[in-house]
PAMI-581527 format. One record per residue (C-alpha): residue in three letters; x, z, y. Coordinates in nm, 2 decimals. Layout:
N
@dovo:ALA | c1:X | c3:Z | c2:Y
...
//
This chain:
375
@dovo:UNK | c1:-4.35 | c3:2.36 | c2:1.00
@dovo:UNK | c1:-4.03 | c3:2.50 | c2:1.12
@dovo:UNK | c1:-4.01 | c3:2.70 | c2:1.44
@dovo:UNK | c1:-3.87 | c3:2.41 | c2:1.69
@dovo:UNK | c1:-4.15 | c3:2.17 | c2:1.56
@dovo:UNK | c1:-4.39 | c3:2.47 | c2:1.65
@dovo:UNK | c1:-4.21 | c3:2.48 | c2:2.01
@dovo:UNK | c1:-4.31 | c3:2.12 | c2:2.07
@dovo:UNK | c1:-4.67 | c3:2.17 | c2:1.90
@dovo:UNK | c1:-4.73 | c3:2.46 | c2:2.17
@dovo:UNK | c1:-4.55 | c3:2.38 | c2:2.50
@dovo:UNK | c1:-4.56 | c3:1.97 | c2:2.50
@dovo:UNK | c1:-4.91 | c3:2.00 | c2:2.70
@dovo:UNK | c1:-4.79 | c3:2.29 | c2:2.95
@dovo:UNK | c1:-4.46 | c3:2.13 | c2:3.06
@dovo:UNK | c1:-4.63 | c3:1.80 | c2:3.10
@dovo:UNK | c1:-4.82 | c3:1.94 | c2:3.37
@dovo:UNK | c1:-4.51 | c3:1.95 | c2:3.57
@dovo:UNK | c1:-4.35 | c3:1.63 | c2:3.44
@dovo:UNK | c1:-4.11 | c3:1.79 | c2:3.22
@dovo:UNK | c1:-4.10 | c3:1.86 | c2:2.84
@dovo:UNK | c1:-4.03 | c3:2.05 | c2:2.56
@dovo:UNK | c1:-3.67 | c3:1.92 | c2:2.50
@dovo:UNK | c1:-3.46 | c3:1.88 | c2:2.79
@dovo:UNK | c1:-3.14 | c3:1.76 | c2:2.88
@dovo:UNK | c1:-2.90 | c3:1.92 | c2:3.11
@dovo:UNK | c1:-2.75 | c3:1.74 | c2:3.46
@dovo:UNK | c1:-2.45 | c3:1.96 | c2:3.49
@dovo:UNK | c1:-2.27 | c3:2.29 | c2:3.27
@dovo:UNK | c1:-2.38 | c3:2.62 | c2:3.48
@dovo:UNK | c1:-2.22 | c3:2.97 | c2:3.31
@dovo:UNK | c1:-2.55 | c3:3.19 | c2:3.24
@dovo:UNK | c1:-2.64 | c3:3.50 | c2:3.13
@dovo:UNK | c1:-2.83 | c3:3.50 | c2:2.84
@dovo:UNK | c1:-3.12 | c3:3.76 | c2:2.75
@dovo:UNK | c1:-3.07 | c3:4.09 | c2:2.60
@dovo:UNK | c1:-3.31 | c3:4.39 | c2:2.49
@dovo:UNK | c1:-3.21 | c3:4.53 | c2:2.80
@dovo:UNK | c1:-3.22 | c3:4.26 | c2:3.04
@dovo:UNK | c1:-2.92 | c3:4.04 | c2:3.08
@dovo:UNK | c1:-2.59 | c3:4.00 | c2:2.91
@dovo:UNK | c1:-2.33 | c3:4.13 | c2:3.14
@dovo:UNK | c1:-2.08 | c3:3.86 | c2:3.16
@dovo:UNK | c1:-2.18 | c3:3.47 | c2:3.15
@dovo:UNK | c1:-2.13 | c3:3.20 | c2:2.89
@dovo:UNK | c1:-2.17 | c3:2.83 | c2:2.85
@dovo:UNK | c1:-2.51 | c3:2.79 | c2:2.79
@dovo:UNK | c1:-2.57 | c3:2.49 | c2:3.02
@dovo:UNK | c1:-2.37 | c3:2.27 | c2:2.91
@dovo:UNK | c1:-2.36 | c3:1.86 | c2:3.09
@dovo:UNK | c1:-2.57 | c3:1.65 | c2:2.95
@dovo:UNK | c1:-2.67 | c3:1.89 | c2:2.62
@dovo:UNK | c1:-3.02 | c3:1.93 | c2:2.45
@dovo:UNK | c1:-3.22 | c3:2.26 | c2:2.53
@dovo:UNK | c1:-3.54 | c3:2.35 | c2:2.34
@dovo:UNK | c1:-3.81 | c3:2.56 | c2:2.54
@dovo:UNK | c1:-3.87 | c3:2.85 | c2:2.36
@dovo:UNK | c1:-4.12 | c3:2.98 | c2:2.58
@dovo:UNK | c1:-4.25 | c3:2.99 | c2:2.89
@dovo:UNK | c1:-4.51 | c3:3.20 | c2:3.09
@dovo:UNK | c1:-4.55 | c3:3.32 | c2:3.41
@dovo:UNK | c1:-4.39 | c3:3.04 | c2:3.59
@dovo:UNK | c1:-4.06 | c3:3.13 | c2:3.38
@dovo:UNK | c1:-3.92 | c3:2.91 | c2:3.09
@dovo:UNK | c1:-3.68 | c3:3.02 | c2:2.81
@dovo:UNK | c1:-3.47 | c3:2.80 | c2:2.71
@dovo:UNK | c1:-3.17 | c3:2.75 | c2:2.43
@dovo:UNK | c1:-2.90 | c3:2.50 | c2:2.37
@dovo:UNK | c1:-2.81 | c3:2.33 | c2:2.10
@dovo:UNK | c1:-2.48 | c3:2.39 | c2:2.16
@dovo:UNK | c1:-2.58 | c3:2.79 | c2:2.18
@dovo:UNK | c1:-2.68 | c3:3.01 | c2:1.82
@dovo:UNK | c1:-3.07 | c3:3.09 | c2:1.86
@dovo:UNK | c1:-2.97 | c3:3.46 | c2:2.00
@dovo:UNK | c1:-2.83 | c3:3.29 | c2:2.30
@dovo:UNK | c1:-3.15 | c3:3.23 | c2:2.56
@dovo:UNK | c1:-3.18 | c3:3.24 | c2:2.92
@dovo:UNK | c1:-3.48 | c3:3.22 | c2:3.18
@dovo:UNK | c1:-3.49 | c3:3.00 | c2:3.46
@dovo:UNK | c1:-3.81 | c3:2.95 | c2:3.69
@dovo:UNK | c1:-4.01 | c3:2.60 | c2:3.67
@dovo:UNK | c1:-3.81 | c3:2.49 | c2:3.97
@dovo:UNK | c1:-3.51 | c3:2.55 | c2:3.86
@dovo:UNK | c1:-3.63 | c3:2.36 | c2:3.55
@dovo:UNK | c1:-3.71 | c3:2.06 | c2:3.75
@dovo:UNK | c1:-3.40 | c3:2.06 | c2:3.94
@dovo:UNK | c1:-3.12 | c3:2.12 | c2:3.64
@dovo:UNK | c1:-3.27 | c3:1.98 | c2:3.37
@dovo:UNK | c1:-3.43 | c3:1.63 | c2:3.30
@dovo:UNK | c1:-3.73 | c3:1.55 | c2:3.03
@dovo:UNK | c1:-3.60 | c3:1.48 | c2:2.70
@dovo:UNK | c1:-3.78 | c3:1.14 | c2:2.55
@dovo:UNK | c1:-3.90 | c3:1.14 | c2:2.18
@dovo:UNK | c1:-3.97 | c3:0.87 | c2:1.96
@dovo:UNK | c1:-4.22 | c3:0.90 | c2:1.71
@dovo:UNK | c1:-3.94 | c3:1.10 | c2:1.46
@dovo:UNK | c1:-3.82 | c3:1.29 | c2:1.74
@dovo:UNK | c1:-3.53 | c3:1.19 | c2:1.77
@dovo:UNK | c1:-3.40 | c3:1.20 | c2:2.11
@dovo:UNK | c1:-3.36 | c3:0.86 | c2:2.25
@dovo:UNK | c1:-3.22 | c3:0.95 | c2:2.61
@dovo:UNK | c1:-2.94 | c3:1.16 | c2:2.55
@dovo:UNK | c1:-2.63 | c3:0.98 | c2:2.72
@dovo:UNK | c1:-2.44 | c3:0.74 | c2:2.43
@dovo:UNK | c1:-2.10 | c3:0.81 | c2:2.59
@dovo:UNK | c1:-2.14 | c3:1.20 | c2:2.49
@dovo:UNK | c1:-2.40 | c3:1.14 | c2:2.20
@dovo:UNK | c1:-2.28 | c3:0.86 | c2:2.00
@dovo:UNK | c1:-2.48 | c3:0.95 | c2:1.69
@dovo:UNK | c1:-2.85 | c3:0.99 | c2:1.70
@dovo:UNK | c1:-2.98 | c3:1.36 | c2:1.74
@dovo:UNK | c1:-3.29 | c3:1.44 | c2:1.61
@dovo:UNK | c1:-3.48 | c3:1.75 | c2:1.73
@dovo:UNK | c1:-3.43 | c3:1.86 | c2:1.36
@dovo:UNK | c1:-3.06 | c3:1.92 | c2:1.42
@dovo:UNK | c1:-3.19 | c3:2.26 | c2:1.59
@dovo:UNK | c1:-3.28 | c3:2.39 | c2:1.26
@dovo:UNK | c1:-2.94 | c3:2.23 | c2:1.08
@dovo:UNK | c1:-2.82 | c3:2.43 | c2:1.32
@dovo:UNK | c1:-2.98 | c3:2.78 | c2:1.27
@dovo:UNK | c1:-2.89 | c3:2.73 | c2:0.89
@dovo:UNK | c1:-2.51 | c3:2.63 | c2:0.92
@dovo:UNK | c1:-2.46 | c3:2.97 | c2:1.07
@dovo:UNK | c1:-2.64 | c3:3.13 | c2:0.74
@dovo:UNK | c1:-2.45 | c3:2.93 | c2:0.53
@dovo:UNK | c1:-2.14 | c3:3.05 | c2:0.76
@dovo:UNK | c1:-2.27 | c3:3.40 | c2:0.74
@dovo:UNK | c1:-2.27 | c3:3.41 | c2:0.35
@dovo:UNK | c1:-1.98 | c3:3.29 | c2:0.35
@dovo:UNK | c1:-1.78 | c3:3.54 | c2:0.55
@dovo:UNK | c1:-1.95 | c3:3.82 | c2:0.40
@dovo:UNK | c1:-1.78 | c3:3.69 | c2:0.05
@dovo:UNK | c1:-1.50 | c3:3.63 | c2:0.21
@dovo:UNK | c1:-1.48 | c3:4.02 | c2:0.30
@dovo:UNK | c1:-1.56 | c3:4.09 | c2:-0.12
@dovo:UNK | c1:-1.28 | c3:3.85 | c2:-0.21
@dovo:UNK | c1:-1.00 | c3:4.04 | c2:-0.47
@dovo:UNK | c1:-0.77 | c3:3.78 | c2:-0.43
@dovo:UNK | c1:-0.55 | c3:3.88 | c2:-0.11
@dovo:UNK | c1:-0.42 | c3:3.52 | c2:-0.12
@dovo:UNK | c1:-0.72 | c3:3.33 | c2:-0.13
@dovo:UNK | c1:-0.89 | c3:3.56 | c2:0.13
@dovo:UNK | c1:-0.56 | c3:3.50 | c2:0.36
@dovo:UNK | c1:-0.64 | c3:3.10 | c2:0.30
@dovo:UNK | c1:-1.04 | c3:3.14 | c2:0.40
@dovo:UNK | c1:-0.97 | c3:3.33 | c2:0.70
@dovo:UNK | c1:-0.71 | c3:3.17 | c2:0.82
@dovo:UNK | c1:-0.90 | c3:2.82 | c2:0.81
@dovo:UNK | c1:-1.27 | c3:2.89 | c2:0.85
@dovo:UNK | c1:-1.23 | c3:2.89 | c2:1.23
@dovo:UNK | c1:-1.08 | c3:2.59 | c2:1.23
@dovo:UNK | c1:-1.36 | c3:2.38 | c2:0.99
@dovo:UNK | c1:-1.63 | c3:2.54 | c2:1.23
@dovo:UNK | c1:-1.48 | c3:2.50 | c2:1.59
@dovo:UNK | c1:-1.27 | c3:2.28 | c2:1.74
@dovo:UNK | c1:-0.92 | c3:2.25 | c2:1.88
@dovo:UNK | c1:-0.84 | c3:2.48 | c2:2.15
@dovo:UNK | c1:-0.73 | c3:2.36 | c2:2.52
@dovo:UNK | c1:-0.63 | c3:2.50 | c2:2.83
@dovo:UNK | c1:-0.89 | c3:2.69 | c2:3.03
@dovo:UNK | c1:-0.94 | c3:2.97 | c2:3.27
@dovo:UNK | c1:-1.23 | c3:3.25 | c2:3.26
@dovo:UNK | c1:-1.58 | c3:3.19 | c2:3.39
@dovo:UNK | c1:-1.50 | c3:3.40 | c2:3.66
@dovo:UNK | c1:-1.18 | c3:3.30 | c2:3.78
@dovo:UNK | c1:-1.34 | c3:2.95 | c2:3.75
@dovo:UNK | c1:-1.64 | c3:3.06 | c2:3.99
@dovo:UNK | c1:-1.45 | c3:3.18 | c2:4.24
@dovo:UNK | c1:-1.30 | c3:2.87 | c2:4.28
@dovo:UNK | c1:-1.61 | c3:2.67 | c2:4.29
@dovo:UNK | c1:-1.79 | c3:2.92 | c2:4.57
@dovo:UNK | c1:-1.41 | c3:2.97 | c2:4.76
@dovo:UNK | c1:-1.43 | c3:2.85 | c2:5.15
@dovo:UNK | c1:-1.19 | c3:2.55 | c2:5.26
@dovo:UNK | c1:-0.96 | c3:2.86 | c2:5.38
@dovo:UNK | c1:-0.93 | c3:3.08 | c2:4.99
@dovo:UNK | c1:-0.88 | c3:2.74 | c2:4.87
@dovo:UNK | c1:-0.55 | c3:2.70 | c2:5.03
@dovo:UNK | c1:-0.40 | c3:3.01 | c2:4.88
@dovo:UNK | c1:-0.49 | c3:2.86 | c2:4.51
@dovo:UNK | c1:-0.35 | c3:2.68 | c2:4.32
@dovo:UNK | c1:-0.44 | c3:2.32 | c2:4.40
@dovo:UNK | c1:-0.24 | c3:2.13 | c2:4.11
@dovo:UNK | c1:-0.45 | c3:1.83 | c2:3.97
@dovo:UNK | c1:-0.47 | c3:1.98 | c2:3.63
@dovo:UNK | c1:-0.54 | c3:2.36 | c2:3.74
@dovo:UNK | c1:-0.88 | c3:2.31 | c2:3.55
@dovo:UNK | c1:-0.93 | c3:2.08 | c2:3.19
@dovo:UNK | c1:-1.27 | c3:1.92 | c2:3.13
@dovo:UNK | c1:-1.25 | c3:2.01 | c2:2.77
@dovo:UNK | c1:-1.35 | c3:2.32 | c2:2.59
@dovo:UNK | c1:-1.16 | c3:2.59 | c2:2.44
@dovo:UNK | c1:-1.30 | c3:2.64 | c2:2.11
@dovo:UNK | c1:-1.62 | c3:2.56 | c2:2.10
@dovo:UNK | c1:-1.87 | c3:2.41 | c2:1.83
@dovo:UNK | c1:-1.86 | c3:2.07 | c2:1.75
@dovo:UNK | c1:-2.18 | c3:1.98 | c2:1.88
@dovo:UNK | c1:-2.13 | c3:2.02 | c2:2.25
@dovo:UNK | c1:-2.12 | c3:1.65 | c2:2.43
@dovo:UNK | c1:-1.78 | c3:1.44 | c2:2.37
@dovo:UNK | c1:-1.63 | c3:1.41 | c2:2.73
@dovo:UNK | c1:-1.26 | c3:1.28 | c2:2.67
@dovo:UNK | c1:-1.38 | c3:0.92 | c2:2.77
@dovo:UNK | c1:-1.40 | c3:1.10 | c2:3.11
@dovo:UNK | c1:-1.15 | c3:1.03 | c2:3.38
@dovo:UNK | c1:-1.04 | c3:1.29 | c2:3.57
@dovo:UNK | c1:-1.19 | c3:1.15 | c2:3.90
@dovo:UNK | c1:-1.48 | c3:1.11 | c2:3.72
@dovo:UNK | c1:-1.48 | c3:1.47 | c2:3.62
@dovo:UNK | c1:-1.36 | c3:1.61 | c2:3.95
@dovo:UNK | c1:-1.63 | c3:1.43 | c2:4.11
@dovo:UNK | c1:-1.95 | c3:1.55 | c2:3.91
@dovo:UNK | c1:-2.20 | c3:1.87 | c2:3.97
@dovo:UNK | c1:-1.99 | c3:2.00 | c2:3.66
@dovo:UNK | c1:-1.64 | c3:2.03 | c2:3.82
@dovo:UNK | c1:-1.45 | c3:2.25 | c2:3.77
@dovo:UNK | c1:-1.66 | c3:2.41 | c2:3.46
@dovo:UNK | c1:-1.59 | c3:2.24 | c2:3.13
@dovo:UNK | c1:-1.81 | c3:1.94 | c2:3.05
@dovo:UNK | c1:-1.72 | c3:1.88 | c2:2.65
@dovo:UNK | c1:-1.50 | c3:1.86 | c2:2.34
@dovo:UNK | c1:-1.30 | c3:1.59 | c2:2.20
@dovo:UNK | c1:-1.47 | c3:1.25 | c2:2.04
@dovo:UNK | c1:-1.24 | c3:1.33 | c2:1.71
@dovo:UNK | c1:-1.41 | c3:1.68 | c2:1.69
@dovo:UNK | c1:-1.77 | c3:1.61 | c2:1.74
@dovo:UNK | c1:-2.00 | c3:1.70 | c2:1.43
@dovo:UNK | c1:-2.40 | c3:1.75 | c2:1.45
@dovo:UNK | c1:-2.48 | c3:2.07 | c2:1.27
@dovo:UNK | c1:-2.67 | c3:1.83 | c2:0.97
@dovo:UNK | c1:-2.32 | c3:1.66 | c2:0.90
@dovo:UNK | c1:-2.14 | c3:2.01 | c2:0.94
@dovo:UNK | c1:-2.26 | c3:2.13 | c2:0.67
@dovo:UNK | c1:-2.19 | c3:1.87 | c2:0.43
@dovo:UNK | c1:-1.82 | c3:1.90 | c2:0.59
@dovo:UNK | c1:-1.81 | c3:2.23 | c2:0.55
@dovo:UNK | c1:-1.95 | c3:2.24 | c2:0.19
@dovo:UNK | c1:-1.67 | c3:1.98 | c2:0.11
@dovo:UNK | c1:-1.40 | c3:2.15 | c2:0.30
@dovo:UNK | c1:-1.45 | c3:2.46 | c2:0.04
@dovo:UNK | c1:-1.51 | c3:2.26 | c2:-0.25
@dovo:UNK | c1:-1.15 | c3:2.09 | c2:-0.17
@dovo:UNK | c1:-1.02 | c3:2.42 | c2:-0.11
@dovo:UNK | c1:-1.13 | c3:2.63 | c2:-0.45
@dovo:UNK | c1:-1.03 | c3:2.34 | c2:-0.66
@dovo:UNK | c1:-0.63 | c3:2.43 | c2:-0.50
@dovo:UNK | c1:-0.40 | c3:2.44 | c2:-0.85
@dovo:UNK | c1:-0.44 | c3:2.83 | c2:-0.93
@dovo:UNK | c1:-0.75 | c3:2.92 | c2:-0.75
@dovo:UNK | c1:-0.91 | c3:3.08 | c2:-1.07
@dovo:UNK | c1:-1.28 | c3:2.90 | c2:-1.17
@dovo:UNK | c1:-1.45 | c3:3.22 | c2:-1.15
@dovo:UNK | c1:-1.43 | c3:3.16 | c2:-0.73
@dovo:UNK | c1:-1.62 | c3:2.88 | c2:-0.79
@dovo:UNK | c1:-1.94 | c3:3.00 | c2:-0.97
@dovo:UNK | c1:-1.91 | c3:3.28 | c2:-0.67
@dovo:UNK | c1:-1.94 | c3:3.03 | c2:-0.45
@dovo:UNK | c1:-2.19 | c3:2.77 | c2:-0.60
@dovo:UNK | c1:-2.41 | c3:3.09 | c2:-0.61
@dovo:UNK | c1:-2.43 | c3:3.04 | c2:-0.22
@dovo:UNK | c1:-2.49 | c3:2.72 | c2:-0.20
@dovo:UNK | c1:-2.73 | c3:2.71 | c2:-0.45
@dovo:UNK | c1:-2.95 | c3:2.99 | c2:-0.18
@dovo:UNK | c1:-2.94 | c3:2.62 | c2:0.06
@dovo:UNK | c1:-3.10 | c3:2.40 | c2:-0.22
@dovo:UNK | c1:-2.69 | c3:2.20 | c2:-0.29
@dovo:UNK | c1:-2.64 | c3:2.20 | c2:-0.62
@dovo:UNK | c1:-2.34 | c3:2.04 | c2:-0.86
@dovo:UNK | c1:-2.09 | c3:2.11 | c2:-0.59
@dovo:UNK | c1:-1.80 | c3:2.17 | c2:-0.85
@dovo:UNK | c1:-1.89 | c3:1.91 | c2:-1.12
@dovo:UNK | c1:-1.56 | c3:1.74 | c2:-1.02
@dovo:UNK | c1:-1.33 | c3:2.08 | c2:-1.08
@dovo:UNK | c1:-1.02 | c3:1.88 | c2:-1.12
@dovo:UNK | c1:-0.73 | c3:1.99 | c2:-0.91
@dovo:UNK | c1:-0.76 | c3:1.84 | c2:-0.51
@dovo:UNK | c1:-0.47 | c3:1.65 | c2:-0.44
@dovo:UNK | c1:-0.33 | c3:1.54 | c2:-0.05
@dovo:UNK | c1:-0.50 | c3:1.20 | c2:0.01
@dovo:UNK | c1:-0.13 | c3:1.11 | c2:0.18
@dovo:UNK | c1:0.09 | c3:1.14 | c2:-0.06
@dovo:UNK | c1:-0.14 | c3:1.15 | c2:-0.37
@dovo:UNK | c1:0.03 | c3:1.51 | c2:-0.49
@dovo:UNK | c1:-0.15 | c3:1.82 | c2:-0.55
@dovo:UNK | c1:-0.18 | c3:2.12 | c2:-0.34
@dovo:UNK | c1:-0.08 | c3:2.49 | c2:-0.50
@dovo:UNK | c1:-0.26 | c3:2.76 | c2:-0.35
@dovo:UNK | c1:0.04 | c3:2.98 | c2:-0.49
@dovo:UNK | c1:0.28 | c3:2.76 | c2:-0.21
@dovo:UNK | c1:0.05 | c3:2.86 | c2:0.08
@dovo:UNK | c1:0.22 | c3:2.95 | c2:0.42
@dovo:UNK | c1:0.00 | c3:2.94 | c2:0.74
@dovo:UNK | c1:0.04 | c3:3.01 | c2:1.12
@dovo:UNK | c1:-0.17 | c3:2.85 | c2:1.37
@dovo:UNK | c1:0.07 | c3:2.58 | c2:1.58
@dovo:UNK | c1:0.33 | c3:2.65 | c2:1.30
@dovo:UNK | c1:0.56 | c3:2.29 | c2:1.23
@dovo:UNK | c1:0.61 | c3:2.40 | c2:0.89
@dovo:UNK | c1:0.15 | c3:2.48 | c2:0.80
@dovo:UNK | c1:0.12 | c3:2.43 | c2:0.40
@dovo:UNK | c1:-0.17 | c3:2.28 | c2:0.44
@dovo:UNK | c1:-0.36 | c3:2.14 | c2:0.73
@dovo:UNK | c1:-0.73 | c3:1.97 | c2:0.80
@dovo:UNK | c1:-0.63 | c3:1.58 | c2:0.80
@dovo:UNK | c1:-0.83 | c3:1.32 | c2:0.95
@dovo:UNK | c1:-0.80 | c3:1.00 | c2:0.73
@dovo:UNK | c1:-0.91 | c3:0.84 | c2:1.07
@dovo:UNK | c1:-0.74 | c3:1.06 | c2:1.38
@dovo:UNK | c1:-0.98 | c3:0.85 | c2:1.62
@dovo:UNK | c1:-1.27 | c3:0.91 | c2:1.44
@dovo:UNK | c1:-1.54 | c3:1.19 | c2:1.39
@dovo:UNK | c1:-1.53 | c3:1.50 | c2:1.21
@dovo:UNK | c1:-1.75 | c3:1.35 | c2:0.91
@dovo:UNK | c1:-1.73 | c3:1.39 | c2:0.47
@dovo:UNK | c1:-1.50 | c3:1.11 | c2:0.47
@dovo:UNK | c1:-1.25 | c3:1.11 | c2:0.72
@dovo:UNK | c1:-1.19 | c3:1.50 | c2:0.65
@dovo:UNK | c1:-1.00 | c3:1.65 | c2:0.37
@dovo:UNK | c1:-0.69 | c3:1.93 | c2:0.35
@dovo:UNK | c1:-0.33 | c3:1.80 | c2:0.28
@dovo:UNK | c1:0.02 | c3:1.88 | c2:0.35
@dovo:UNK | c1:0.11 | c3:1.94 | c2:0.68
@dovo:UNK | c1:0.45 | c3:1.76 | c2:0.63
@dovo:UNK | c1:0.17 | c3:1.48 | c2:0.55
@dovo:UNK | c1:-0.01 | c3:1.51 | c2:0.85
@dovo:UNK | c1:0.27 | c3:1.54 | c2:1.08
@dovo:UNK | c1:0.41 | c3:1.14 | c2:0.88
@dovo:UNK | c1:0.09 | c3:1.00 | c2:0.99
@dovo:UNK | c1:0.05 | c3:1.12 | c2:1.31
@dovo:UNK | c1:-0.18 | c3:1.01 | c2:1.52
@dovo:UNK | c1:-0.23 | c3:0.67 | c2:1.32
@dovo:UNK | c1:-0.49 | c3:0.56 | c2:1.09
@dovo:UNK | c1:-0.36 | c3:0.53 | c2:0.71
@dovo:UNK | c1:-0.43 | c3:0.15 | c2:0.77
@dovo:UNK | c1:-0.22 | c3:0.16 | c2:1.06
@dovo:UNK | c1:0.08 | c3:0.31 | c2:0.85
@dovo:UNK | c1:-0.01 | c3:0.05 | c2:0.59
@dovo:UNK | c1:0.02 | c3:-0.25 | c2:0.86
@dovo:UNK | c1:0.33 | c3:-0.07 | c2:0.96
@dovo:UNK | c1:0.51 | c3:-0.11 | c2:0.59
@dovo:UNK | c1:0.38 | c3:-0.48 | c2:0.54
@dovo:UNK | c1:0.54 | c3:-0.53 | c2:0.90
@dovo:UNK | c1:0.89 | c3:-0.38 | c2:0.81
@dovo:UNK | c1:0.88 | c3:-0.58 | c2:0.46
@dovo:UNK | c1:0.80 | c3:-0.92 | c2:0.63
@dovo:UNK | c1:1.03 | c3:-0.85 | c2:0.87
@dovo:UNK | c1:1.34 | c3:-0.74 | c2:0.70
@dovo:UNK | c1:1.29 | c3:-0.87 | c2:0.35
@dovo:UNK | c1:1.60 | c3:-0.82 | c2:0.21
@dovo:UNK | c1:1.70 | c3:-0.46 | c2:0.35
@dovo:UNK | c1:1.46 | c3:-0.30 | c2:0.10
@dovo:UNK | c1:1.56 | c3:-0.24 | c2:-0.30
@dovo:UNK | c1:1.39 | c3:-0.45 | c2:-0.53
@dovo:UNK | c1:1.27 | c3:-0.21 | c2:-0.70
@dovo:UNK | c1:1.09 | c3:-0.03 | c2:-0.42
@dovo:UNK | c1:0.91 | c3:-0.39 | c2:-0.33
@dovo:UNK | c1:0.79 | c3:-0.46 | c2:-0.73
@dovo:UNK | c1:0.67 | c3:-0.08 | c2:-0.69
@dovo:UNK | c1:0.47 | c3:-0.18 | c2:-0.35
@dovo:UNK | c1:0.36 | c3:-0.52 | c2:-0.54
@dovo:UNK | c1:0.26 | c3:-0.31 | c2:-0.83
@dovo:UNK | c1:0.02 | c3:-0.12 | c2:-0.65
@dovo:UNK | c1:-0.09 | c3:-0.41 | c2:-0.43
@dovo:UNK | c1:-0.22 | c3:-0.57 | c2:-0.77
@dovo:UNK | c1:-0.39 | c3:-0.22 | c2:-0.92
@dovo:UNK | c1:-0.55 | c3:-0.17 | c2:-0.58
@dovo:UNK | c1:-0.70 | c3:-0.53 | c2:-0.54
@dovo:UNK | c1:-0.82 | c3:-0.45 | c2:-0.93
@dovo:UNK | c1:-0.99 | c3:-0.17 | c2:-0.86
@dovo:UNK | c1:-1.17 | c3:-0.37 | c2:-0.59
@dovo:UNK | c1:-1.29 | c3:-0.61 | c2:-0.85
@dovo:UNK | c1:-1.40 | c3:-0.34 | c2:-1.09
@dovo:UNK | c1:-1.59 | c3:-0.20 | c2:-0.83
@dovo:UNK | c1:-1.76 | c3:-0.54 | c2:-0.69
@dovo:UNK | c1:-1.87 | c3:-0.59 | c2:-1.09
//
């Protein structure tokens, strides 16, 4: 029995004295400080976070620890019972605790209590993984991992202001308010970098935002970035595979790093070695041609969603060209598909035959590969 199972085994009966429960769900994001040997950290993070999953991890005299699964398990914080009551509501579990009341809008794939412990084990997996990224003797390769590990594991960053600029705000009288700034956009109800398991809170409108207990803390990520820790890892896992099978990333990287995954019981990782190729444009991509710079216009390679409106999941994810990536744009390949048939229906006669028995060629091996597969 895993430790969070434990946690509802021990404290179910005590919380239901007071009508709450072992999983809870949080009513607004509140900065905390989270527990230290010494006390309290000094500064605050988001450890409340609107409409998140906590897990008690203990609780006596009158006080209750709790931690988020949007937090690692190191991050906890106290609250009393009251305060329990009044920023947290009971979590309800069906029989294979999954939790059935989180909000859709911000949960729009089922969480199961177990995603706690997916959790806990994506960071080893991370951990591992940095630590032989720090042993790497390929400057190159190392240069690749940590340039784009951040960006498998978090998501995209936004505008935001500190904690406590952001709390001075929210306690300022009618009077301090009038000397700051006051422009509709001064705060952003999305995070800057944070996991991909926080709530999704771009279907919020700003009024909608501005006008709950949350304002004018951050409430959530994007719906394109979300991942639960469980699916995470297969992404990550994937995202590596993808990236050590690069044309001139030598083999010997990946034993190194099958050796990992094998500690997490995911084995056969690399028995398709062959060479990963841009799902845009079908070509393959050269670690040796590598060039990277956060918000550069000319990135090597980039992560591409096959799906931009979709999740961050095995099969909308993969690394291509950036030039790639920045062609699509924010459209779905079927979209750029429906865009050529359009142009070709069209404008028949503006296009070269031979560009149009080249479409028609693959039309026909396409349509036979959807036989072969149907067989």
């Amino acid at each position: 029995m895993n430790r969070y199972l434990k946690f509802l085994q021990e404290f179910s009966p005590l919380l239901a004295q007071i009508n709450m429960a072992t999983i809870v769900i949080a009513k607004r994001t509140l900065p905390r400080h989270y527990i230290t040997k010494k006390g309290e950290s000094k500064l605050k993070e988001y450890l409340q976070i609107f409409g998140a999953p906590l897990i008690v991890t203990n609780f006596e005299n009158d006080m209750v620890t709790l931690n988020s699964l949007t937090s690692c398990f190191g991050r906890k914080f106290k609250v009393s019972k009251e305060e329990l009551k009044a920023e947290f509501y009971p979590a309800e579990l069906d029989k294979d605790n999954y939790i059935i009341n989180l909000d859709p809008k911000k949960y729009q794939k089922p969480v199961n209590v177990a995603e706690f412990h997916s959790r806990d084990l994506l960071s080893n997996i991370k951990n591992d993984i940095e630590d032989w990224i720090r042993n790497l003797d390929n400057p190159l390769l190392q240069k690749i991992f940590n340039d784009k590990l951040f960006q498998m594991v978090q998501t995209q960053g936004a505008p935001f202001k500190p904690i406590p600029e952001l709390e001075k705000f929210k306690n300022a009288s009618t009077q301090e308010l009038q000397g700051m700034s006051q422009h509709k956009r001064y705060k952003t109800q999305i995070y800057n970098r944070n996991c991909r398991y926080c709530p999704v809170a771009d279907h919020f409108s700003w009024d909608e935002y501005y006008q709950c207990g949350s304002y004018p803390f951050p409430i959530g990520i994007r719906a394109k970035d979300f991942c639960l820790p469980s699916e995470m890892q297969k992404v990550l896992i994937e995202m590596i595979r993808q990236i050590l099978t690069f044309k001139n990333v030598d083999e010997k990287y990946r034993q190194q790093m099958q050796d990992i995954f094998s500690k997490y019981n995911t084995e056969n990782v690399f028995s398709d070695s062959s060479c990963h190729c841009c799902k845009y444009c079908g070509f393959e991509i050269d670690m040796n041609a590598y060039s990277s710079k956060y918000k550069s216009e000319d990135n090597y390679i980039e992560i591409c969603h096959r799906d931009p409106n979709s999740y961050f999941c095995v099969k909308n994810m993969y690394w291509g060209h950036g030039e790639c990536n920045r062609r699509q744009g924010g459209y779905t390949e079927t979209e750029r598909i429906q865009d050529a048939l359009g142009l070709i229906n069209f404008n028949p006669t503006d296009y070269p035959p031979d560009l149009l028995k080249q479409l028609r060629d693959s039309c026909d091996a396409a349509i036979a590969a959807h036989s072969t597969q149907g067989s």
